[in-house]
C-alpha positions as CSV (number, residue, x, y, z in Angstrom):
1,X,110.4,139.4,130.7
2,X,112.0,136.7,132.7
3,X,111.5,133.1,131.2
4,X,109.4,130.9,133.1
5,X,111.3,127.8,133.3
6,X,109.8,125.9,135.5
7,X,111.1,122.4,136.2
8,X,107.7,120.3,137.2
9,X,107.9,119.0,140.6
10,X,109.7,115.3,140.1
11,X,109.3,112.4,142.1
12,X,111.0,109.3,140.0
13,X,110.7,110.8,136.9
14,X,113.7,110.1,136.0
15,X,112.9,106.4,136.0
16,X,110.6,106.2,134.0
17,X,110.6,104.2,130.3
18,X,111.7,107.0,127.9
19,X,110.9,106.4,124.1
20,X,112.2,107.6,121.3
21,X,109.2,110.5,121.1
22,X,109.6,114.3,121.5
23,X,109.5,113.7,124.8
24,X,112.3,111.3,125.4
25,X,114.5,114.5,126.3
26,X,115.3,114.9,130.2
27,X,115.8,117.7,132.5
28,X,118.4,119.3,134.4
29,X,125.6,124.5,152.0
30,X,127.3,125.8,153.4
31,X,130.0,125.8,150.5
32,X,132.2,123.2,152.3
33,X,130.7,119.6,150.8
34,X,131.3,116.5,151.0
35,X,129.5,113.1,149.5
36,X,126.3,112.8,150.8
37,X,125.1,110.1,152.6
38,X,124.3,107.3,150.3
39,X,120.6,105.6,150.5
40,X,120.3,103.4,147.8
41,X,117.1,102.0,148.4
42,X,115.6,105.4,147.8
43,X,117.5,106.3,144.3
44,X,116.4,104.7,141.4
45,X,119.2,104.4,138.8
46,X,118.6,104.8,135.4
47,X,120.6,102.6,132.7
48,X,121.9,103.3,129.4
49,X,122.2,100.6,127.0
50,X,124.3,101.5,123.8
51,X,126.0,98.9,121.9
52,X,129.4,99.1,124.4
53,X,128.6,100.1,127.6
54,X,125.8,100.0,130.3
55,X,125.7,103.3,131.9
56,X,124.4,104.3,135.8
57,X,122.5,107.4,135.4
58,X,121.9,109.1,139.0
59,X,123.2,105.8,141.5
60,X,123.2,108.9,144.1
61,X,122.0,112.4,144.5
62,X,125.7,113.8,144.6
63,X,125.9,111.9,141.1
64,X,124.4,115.0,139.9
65,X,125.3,118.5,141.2
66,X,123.3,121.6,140.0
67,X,125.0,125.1,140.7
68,X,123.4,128.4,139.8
69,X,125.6,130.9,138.7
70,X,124.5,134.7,138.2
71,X,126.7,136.5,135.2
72,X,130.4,135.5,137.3
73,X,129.3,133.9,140.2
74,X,128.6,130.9,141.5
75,X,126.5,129.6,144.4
76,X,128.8,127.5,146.9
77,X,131.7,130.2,146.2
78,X,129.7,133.3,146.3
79,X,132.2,135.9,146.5
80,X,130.6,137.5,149.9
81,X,132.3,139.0,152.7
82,X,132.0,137.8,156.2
83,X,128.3,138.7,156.9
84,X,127.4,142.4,158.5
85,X,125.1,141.4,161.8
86,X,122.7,144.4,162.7
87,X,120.8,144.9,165.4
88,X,117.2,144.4,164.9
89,X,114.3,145.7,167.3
90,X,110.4,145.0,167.3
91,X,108.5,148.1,166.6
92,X,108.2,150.7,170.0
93,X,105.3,149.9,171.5
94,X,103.4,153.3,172.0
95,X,102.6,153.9,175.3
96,X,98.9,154.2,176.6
97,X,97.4,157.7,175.8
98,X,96.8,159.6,178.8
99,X,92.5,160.4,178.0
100,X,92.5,155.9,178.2
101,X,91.1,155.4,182.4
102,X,92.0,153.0,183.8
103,X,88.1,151.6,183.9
104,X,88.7,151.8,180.3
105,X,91.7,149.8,180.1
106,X,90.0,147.3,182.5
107,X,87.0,146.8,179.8
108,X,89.7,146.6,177.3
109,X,91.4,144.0,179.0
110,X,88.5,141.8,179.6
111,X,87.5,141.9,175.9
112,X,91.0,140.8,175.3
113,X,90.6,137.8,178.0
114,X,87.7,136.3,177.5
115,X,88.1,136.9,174.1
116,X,84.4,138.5,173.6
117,X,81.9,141.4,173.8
118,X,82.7,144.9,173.3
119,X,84.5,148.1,174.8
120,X,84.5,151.8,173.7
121,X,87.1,154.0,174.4
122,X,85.3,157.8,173.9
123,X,87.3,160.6,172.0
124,X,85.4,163.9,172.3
125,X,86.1,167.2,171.2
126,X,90.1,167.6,170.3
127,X,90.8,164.5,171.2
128,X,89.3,163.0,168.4
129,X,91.7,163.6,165.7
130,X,93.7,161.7,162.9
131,X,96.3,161.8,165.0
132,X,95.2,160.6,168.3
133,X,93.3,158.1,166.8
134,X,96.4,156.1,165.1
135,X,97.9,156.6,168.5
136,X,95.5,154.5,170.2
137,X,95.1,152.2,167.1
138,X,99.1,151.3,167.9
139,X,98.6,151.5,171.5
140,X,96.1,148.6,171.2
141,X,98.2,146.6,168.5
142,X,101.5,146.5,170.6
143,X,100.1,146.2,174.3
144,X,97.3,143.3,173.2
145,X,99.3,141.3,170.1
146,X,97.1,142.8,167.6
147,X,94.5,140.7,168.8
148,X,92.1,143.5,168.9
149,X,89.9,144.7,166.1
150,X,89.5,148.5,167.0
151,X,87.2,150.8,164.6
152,X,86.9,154.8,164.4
153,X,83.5,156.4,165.2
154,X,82.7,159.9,165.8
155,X,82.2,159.5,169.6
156,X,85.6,157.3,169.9
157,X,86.7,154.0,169.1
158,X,84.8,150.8,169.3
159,X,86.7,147.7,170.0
160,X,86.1,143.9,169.5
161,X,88.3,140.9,169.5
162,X,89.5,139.1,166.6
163,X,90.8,135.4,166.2
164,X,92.1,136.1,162.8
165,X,95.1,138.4,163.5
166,X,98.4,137.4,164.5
167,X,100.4,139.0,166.7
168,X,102.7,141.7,165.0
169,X,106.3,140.7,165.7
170,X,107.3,142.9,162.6
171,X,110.9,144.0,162.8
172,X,112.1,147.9,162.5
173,X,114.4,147.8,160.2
174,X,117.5,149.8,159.8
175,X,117.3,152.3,157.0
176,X,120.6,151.5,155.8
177,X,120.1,147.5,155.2
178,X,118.8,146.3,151.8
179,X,114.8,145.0,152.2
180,X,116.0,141.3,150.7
181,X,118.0,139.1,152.2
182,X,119.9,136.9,149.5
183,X,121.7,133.9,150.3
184,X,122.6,130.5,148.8
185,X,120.4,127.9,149.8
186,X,121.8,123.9,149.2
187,X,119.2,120.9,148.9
188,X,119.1,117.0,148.2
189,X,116.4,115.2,147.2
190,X,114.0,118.2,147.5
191,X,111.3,119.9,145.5
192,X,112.2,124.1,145.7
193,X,109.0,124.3,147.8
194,X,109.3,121.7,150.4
195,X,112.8,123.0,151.0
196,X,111.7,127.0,151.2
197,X,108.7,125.2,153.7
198,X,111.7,123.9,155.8
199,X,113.3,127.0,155.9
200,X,110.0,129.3,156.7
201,X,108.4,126.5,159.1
202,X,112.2,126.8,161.1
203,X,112.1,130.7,161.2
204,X,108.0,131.0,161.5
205,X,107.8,133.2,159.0
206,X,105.5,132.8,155.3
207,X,106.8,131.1,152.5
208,X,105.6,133.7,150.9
209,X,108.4,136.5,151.9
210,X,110.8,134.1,149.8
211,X,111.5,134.6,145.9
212,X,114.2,132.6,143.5
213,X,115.3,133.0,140.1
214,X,114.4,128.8,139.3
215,X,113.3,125.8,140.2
216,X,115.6,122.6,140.7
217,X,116.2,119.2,139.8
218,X,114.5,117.6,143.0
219,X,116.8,114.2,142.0
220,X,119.9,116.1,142.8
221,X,122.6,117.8,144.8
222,X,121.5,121.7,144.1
223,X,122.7,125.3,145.0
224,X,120.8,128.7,144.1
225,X,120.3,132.1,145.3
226,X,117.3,133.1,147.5
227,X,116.0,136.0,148.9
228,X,113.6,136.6,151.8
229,X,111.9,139.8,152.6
230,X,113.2,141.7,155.4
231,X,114.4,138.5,157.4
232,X,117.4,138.6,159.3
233,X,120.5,136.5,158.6
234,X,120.8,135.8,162.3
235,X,117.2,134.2,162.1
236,X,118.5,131.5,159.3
237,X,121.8,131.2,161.1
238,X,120.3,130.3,164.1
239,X,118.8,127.5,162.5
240,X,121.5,125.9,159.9
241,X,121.8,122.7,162.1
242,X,118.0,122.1,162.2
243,X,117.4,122.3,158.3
244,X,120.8,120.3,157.8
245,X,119.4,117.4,159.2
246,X,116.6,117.9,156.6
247,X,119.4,117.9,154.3
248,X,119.0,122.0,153.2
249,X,121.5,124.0,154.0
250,X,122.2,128.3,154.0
251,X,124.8,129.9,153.7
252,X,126.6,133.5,151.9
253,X,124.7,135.8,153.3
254,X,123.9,139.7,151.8
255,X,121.9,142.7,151.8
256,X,120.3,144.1,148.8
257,X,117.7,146.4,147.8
258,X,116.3,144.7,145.0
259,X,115.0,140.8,145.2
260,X,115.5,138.0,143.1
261,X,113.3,137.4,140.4
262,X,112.5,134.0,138.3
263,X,114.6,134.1,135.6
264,X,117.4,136.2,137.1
265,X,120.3,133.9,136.8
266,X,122.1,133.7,133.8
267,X,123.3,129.5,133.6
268,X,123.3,126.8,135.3
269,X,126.5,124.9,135.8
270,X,126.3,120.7,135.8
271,X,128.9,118.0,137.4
272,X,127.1,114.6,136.5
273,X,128.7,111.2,137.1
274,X,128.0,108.7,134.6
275,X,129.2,105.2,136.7
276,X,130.4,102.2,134.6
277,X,130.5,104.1,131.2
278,X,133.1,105.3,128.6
279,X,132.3,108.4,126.0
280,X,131.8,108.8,122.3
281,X,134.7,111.2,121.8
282,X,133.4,112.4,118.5
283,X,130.3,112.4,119.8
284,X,131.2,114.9,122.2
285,X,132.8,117.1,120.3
286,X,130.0,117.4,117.6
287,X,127.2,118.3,120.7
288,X,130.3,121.0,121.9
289,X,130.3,122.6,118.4
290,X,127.2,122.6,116.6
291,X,124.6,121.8,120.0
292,X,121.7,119.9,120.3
293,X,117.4,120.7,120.2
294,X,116.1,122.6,122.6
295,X,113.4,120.0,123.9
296,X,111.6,120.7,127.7
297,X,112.4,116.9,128.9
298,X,110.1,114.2,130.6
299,X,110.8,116.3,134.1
300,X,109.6,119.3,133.1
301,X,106.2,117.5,132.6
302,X,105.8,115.9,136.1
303,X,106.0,112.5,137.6
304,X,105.7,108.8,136.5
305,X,102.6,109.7,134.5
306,X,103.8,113.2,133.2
307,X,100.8,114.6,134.2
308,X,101.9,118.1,134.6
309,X,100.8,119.4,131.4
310,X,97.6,118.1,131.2
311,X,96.8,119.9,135.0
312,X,98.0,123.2,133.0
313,X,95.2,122.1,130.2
314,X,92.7,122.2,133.0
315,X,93.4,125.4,134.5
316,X,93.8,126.9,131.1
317,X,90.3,125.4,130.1
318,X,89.0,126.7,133.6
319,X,88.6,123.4,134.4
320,X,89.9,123.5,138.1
321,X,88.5,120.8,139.9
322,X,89.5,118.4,137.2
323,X,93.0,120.3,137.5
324,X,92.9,119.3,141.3
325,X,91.4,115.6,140.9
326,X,94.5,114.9,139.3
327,X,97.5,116.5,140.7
328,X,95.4,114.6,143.7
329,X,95.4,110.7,142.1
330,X,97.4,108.5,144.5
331,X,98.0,107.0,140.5
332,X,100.3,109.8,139.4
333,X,102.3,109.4,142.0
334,X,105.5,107.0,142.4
335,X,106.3,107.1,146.3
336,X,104.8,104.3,148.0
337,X,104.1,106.2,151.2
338,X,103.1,109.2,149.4
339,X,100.4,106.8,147.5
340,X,99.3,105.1,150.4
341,X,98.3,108.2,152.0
342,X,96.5,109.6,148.8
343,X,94.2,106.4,148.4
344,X,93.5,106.6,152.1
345,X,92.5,109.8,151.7
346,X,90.6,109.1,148.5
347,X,88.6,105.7,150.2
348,X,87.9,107.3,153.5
349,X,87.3,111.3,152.3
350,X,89.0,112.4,155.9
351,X,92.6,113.7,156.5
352,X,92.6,111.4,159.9
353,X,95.2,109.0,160.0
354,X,96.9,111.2,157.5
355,X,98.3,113.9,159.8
356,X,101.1,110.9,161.7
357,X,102.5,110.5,158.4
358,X,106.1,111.7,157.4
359,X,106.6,115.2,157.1
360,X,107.1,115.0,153.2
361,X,104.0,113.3,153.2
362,X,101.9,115.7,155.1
363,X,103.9,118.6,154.1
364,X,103.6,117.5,150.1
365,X,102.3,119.2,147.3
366,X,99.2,116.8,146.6
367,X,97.9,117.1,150.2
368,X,98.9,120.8,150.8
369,X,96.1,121.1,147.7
370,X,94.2,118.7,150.2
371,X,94.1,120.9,152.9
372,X,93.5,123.9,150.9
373,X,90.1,122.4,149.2
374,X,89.0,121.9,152.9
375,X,89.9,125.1,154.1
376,X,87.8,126.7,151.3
377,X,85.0,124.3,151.7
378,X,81.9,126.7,151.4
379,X,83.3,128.8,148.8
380,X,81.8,127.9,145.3
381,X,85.0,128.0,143.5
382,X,86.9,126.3,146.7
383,X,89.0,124.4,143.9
384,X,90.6,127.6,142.4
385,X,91.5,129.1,145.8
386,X,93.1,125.9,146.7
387,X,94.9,126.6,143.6
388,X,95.9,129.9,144.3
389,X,96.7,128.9,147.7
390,X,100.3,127.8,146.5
391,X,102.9,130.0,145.8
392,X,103.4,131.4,142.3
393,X,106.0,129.6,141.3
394,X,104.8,126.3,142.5
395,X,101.2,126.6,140.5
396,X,102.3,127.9,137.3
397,X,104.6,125.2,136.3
398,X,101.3,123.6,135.3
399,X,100.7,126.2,132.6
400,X,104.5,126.5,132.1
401,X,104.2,122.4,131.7
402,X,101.7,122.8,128.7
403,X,103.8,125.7,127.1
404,X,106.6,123.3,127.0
405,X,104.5,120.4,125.6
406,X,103.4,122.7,122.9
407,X,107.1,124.0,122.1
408,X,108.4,120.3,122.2
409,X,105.6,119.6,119.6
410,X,106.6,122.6,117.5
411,X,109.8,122.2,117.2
412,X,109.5,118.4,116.0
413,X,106.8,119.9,113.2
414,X,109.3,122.2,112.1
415,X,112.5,120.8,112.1
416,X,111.3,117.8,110.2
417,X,110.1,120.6,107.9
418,X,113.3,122.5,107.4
419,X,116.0,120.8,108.8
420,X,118.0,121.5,112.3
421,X,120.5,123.8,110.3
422,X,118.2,125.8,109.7
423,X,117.4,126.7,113.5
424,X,120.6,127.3,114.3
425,X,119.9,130.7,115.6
426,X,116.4,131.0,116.0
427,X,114.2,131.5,118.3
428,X,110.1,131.6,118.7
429,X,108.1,132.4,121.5
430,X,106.2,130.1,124.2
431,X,102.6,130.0,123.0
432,X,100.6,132.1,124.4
433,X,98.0,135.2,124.0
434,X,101.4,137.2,122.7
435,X,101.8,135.6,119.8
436,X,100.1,137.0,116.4
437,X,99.8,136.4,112.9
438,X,102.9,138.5,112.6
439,X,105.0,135.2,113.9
440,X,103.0,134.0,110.6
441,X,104.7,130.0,110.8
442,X,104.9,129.9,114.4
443,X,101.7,130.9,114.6
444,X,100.2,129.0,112.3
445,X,101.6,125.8,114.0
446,X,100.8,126.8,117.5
447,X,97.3,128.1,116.7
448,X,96.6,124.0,114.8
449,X,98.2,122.8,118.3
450,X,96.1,124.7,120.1
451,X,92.8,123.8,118.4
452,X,93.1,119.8,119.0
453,X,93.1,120.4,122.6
454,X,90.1,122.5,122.4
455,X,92.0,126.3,123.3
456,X,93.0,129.4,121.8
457,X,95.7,131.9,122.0
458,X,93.5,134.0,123.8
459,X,92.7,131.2,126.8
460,X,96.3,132.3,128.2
461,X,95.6,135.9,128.8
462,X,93.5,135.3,132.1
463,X,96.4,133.8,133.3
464,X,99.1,136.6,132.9
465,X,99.7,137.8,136.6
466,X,98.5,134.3,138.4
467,X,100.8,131.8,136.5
468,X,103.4,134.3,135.2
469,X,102.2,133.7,131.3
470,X,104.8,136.3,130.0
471,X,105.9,137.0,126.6
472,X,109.2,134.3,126.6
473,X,111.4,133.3,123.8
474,X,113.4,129.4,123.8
475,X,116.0,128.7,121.5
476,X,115.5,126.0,119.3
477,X,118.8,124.9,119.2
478,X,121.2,124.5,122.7
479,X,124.8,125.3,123.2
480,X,126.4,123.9,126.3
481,X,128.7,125.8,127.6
482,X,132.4,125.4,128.9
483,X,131.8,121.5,128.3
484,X,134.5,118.8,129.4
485,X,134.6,115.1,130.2
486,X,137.0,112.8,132.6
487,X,137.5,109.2,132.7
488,X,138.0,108.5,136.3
489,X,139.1,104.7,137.4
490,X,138.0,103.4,140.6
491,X,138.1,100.1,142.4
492,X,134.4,100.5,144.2
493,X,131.9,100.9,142.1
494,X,129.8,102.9,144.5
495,X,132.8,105.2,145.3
496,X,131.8,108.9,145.6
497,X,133.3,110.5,142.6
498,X,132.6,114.5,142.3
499,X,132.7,117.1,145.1
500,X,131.7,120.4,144.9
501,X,133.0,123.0,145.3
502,X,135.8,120.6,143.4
503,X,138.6,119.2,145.1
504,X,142.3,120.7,144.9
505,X,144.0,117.4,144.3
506,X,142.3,113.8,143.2
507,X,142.5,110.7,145.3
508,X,143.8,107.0,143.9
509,X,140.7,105.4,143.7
510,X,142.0,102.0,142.2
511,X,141.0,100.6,139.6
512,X,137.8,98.2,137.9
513,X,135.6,100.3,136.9
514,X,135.5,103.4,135.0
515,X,133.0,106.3,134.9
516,X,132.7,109.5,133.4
517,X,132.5,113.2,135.0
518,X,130.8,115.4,132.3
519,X,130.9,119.2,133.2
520,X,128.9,122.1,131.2
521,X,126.8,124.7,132.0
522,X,123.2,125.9,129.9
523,X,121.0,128.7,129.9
524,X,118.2,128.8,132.1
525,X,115.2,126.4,131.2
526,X,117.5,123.7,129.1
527,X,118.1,120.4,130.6
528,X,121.0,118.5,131.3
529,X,120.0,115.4,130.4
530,X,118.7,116.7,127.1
531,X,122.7,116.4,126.2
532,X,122.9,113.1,127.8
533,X,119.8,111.6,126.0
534,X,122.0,112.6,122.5
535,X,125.5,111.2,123.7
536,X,124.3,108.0,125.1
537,X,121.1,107.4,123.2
538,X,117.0,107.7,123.5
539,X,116.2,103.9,124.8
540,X,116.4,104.3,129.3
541,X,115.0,101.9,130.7
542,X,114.9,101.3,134.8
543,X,117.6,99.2,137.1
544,X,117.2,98.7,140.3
545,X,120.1,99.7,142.8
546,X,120.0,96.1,144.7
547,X,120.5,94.6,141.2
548,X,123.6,92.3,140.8
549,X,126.9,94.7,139.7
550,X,127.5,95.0,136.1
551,X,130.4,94.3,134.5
552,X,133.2,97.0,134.0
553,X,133.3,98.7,131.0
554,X,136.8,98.5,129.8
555,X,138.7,101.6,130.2
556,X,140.5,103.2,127.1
């Protein structure tokens, strides 16, 4: 099964006060890119403090690149040829069947108009067959936007209108063109599901026809593999300058049969400047050799509060409108506008006044929840359908959340226990209903975890298909990948440092100041700034971008 590493929807996670707990460990367009356009006021910056240096964590989005690569390839410089256009058709409309009068048709057609009362179209004898029948039931669909409800009885067919349907603008689709189309899909600053609602809301299509093997840093410059279900390339293509200015971006188009599923890829691949810092050489070398824990950091768990995991206690307890109440509290929440909006919603109980607000307000996940709970508003268990409401993905990084608490719990228990060379190779399962008494010390930790929060193993199987709780196994201990450093001088400290896809030749930047580019890649599910947490210490603390410059750190 796929491992569902979910990376909880962040917000300034990243700035918050980490200790030196178990969870003091951090997460993790087109192919032509240059810097992003810097907005300082927006990016917090985390510092460093070691006994040397003061190190800028994240001064800019483009200080931290995510690329997804899938066994040799790389999104950004996906090895695709130019992309095959096809020419795609709506469905043939059927034409009217000759035993349909025209009187009939005209009581059709007012039905359809006024958008009420009845009409019967009467099939006697032959002509009411299986046959016939679906050739009226298409007739109706095609000539009147599937607006019509239309219902076989043995005298005919009775037809009413319906405000539910939409009108079928299905595509035929060629027989010899994959079902899925994949592409690479770029974001900045951008939960995975507000950019896939960028790209659906642009095309008018679901959200739902679009699958990808894993959730991004939202703090970040990213690049990953989608697929959408039988949507054209022309559709996204006629829209790349729309969702640029959104800062998403599509691009490497292809064909396939099969779709992406979470988990697919096989690494992620990291460029991170590290502004105003040197490196512990021997440092280095000892995380290259010999890795680091496998702790799910502070991002996995949420926002300023980390609040991610307790929603997944709720929903495993069944507790949903507790689960709601807080992924709803303008409290757990660090963006002022985003907060504002909550607590007016909270003190007033109306949306009103709400729907002028920014796009990423109205469009965000707290108030998407929002709108759901309304929409269900006479159903008993509205707060579960609301849950439901979002897409797979999106709702079971809460459960995923409180997997990873669990695992970050177990593996401080046990290490303490026997020592991290003794985990060099190991690796246990995510709680859940899968694991037994034959994983006889896993289990026996998990199943004391489990009990102080009031749960069993068996309060995960309900939530096998609708959260994706799969049998998954996590390393205990990491081993980045293909990992390198550069000192790189520069004159302005802001100066944009790393490019992607990277740059044949590098430009004289001056000198000043020095900064580090750190390159490696992990397996899905580890985070980046798990290694950075051990090469530059536990202690982060927050700094303000409009704060005075620091000193340069002396270059080696």
């Amino acid at each position: 099964m796929p491992s569902p590493e979910i990376d909880a929807a962040t917000t300034a996670a990243e700035a918050a006060t980490i200790t030196p707990e178990v969870d003091h460990r951090l997460d993790e367009l087109e192919p032509e890119i240059s810097a992003i356009e810097k907005n300082p006021s927006d990016i917090e910056n985390v510092v460093t403090e070691t006994p040397v240096e003061t190190v800028i964590f994240k001064r800019f989005f483009e200080d931290f690149i995510v690329v997804e690569k899938h066994d040799d390839k790389l999104c950004g410089q996906w090895p695709v040829k130019e992309t095959k256009l096809h020419e795609f058709k709506e469905h043939d409309r059927v034409p009217k069947p000759d035993f349909i009068t025209e009187e009939v048709e005209a009581g059709i057609r007012k039905v359809y108009e006024e958008k009420k009362g009845t009409a019967h179209i009467p099939m006697v004898g032959d002509q009411n067959n299986k046959e016939l029948r679906k050739q009226v039931h298409l007739y109706l669909r095609g000539e009147f936007d599937n607006k019509l409800n239309s219902v076989s009885t043995d005298s005919g067919i009775d037809i009413t209108y319906s405000f539910n349907r939409r009108k079928d603008d299905r595509l035929a689709w060629p027989k010899d063109v994959g079902r899925f189309l994949h592409f690479t899909m770029k974001k900045s600053d951008h939960e995975n599901s507000y950019a896939i609602n960028k790209i659906a809301r642009a095309i008018k299509v679901s959200n739902k026809v679009f699958n990808y093997a894993g959730c991004k840093d939202r703090r970040a410059v990213t690049y990953q593999r989608v697929c959408a279900f039988r949507v054209p390339a022309e559709k996204l293509i006629a829209v790349q300058d729309q969702l640029v200015k959104d800062h998403v971006a599509v691009s490497e188009f292809e064909y396939h049969e099969d779709r992406i599923n979470f988990g697919d890829h096989t690494a992620n691949l990291f460029y991170i400047i590290l502004r105003n810092a040197d490196i512990d050489e021997d440092k280095f070398e000892y995380i290259k050799t010999y890795g680091i824990l496998n702790y799910f950091g502070p991002q996995r768990f949420g926002s300023v509060s980390g609040n991610t995991d307790a929603v997944g206690l709720h929903i495993l307890k069944k507790e949903y409108k507790e689960a709601v109440d807080l992924m709803t509290d303008p409290s757990n929440v660090s963006d002022p506008e985003l907060k504002a909006a909550l607590t007016q919603y909270r003190d007033t109980g109306t949306l009103k006044g709400v729907e002028g607000k920014a796009t990423r307000v109205w469009h965000s996940r707290p108030f998407e929840i929002i709108k759901a709970v309304q929409r269900f508003e006479k159903q008993p268990d509205k707060h579960y359908r609301a849950l439901m409401d979002l897409d797979r993905p999106s709702r079971s990084m809460y459960v995923h959340a409180y997997q990873s608490r669990i695992f970050n719990k177990f593996v401080e228990i046990y290490t303490a226990k026997h020592g991290i060379a003794h985990c060099i190779d190991l690796e246990v399962p995510l709680v859940s209903h899968y694991v037994t008494e034959a994983n006889s010390e896993v289990y026996e930790i998990y199943k004391e975890l489990l009990a102080a929060d009031g749960l069993t193993f068996e309060s995960f199987k309900h939530l096998e298909k609708t959260f994706s709780v799969f049998e998954t196994f996590r390393s205990v201990v990491i081993m980045p990948q293909d990992m390198t450093f550069k000192r790189i001088q520069h004159e302005d400290l802001d100066a944009p440092l790393v490019f992607y896809p990277p740059q044949e030749s590098e430009p004289d930047l001056g000198t000043g100041y020095q900064s580090i580019l750190l390159t490696f890649s992990l397996r899905p599910g580890s985070y980046a700034t798990t290694v950075l947490s051990e090469l530059y210490g536990k202690s982060f603390t927050t700094k303000h971008p409009t704060d005075p410059k620091p000193q340069p750190v002396e270059a080696n």
